[in-house]
N, C-alpha and C positions, 0 to 999 in steps of 0.2 A: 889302625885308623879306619877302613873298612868299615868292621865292627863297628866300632864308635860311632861312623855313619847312618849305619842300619836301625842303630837302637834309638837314635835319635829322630830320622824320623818319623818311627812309630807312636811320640808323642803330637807331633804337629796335626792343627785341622786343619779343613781345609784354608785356602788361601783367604786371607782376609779382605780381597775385595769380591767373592765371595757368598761372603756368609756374614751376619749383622752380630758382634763381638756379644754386644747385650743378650742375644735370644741363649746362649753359653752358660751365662752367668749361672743358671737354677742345678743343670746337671753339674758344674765346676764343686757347686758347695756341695751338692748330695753327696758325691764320690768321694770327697774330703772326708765329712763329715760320717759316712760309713766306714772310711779308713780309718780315721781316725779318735772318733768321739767328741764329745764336748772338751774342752780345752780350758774351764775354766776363769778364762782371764778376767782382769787383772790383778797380779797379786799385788795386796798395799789393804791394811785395817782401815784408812783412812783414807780420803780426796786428797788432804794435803800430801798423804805419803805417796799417793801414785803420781800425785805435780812433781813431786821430787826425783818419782822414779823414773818420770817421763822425760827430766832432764838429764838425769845420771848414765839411761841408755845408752845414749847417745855414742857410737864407737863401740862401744863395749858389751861385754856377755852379759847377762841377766846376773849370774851368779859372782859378780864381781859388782853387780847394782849392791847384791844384796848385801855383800859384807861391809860395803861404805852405810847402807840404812843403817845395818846391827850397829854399826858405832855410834852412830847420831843418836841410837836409840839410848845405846849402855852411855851415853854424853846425857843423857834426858834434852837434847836438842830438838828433837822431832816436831817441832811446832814454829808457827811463822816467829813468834815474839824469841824462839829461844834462837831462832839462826839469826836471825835479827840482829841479836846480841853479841854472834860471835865478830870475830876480826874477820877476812878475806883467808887467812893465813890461818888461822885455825878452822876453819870449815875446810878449807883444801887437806889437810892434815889428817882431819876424820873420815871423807871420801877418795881419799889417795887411792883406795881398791880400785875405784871406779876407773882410772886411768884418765890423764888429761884434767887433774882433779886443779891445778890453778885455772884454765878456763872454764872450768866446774863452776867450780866455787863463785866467779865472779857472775855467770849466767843466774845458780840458785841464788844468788845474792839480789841480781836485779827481778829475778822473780817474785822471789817475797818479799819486796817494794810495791810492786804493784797490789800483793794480796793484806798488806798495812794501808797504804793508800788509798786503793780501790773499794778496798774489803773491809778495813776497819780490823784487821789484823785476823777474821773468821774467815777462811778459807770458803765454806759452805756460802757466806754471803755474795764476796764475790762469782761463785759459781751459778747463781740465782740468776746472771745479768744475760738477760737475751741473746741466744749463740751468735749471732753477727755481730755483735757487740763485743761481747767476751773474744772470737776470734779476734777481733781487730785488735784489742787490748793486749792480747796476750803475743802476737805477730809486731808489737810494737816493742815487744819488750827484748835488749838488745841480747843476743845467743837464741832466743825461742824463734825458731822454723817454724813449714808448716807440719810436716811431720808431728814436731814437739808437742804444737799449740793444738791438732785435732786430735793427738794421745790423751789428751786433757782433758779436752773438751768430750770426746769420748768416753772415757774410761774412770774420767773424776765430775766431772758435770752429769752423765748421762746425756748425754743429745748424741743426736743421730747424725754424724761425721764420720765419714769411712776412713783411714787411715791410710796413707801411701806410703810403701817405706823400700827400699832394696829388693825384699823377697819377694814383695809384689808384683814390683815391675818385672823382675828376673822370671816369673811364672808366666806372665801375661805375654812379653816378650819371647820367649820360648814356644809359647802357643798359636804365635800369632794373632793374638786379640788386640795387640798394639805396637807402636814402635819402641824398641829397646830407647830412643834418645824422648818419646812424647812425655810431655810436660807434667806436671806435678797437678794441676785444675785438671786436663783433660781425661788423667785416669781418675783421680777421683771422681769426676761427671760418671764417667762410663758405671759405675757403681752407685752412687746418688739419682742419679735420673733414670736409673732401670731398675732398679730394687725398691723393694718396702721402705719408709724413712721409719726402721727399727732398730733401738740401740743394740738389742740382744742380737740382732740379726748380722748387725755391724760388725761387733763386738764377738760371735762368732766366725763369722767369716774372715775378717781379719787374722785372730787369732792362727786358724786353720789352713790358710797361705805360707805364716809364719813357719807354721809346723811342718810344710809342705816344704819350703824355703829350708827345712834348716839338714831333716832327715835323706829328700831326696832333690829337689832342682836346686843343686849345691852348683860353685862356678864349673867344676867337672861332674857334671850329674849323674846320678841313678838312673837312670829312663826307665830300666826292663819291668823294674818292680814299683813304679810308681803309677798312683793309683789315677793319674790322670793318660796311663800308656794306652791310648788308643786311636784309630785314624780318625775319629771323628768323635765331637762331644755333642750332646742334643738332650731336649726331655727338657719336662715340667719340673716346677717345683714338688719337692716329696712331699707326700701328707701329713698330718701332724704339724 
């Protein structure tokens, strides 16, 4: 237990009333983003396929997203008009991987209602609609979060929406940049109002918490070899 003590808090800076969370932010991502590299995200050929994927996460591992897509795909359903078409009961059947796949199905169901209604069944168009717009629409729609609705808005619309999910908070929390209970708007602020409004920016850093979240600030963490181990964070954004 000791041990356990000591490694831990080699990660912590200092105390958060302190030191300004935001002035963190530019050394957070450099260090990531030297540990780790670019991260590619999101994986999906299409905006409709990352609306689907950004539903399907939900709980569940990416690679249990993916073998509910592959079906929809080998289904030729992958499109608003073809889920449209199914039953409740057969959509659940095709994303069963995903786990949770009857409240699945009825959430992708009321999603692409809005992308028929809204959108005139072109995903692309509704994504066109002004991001305070599109959020409110898509936060209206019954299962869509906000999580869900700025995965969307992020990573299928393009706009500049930071993402809060689990692994975020669990980093931020750890480091004392915030409170483990503070709210869903308030960390998103802390990343919107101190950072560039860039989707690639977003879209990486995100990503790269993720990755952070998954290899090392797990619920029993890594600390010693994680690339955020040190008594204090600082610095400029990198160059380039």
């Amino acid at each position: 237990m000791a041990g356990r003590r000591t490694a831990a808090a080699k990660i912590l800076v200092r105390p958060r009333n302190e030191t300004n969370p935001a002035a963190l932010l530019p050394d957070i991502y450099r260090r990531l983003l030297e540990a780790f590299g670019p991260q590619g995200w999101w994986p999906g050929e299409t905006p409709f396929e990352v609306m689907v994927g950004a539903v399907l996460t939900q709980n569940t591992a990416w690679t249990n997203v993916e073998k509910a897509i592959v079906n929809m795909k080998n289904a030729g359903v992958l499109h608003p008009a073809g889920l449209d078409g199914l039953s409740r009961m057969e959509l659940a059947e095709l994303i069963r991987p995903s786990g949770y796949f009857n409240v699945k199905a009825v959430r992708l169901k009321n999603l692409v209602r809005l992308v028929m209604e809204a959108g005139g069944g072109d995903p692309p168009v509704l994504l066109k609609r002004p991001g305070a717009l599109l959020r409110r629409e898509l936060l209206a729609v019954n299962g869509i979060g906000r999580e869900t609705a700025d995965s969307i808005l992020l990573y299928a619309a393009g706009l500049p929406y930071f993402v809060i999910d689990a692994y975020t908070r669990r980093v931020l929390s750890r480091h004392g940049l915030a409170r483990a209970d503070e709210d869903y708007d308030s960390l998103q602020s802390l990343f919107m109002a101190n950072l560039p409004l860039s989707v690639e920016l977003f879209n990486e850093y995100h990503a790269l918490l993720v990755r952070l979240g998954k290899d090392y600030c797990k619920p029993k963490p890594r600390c010693e070899a994680c690339p955020l181990a040190v008594k204090e964070l600082g610095g400029a954004w990198p160059e380039g």
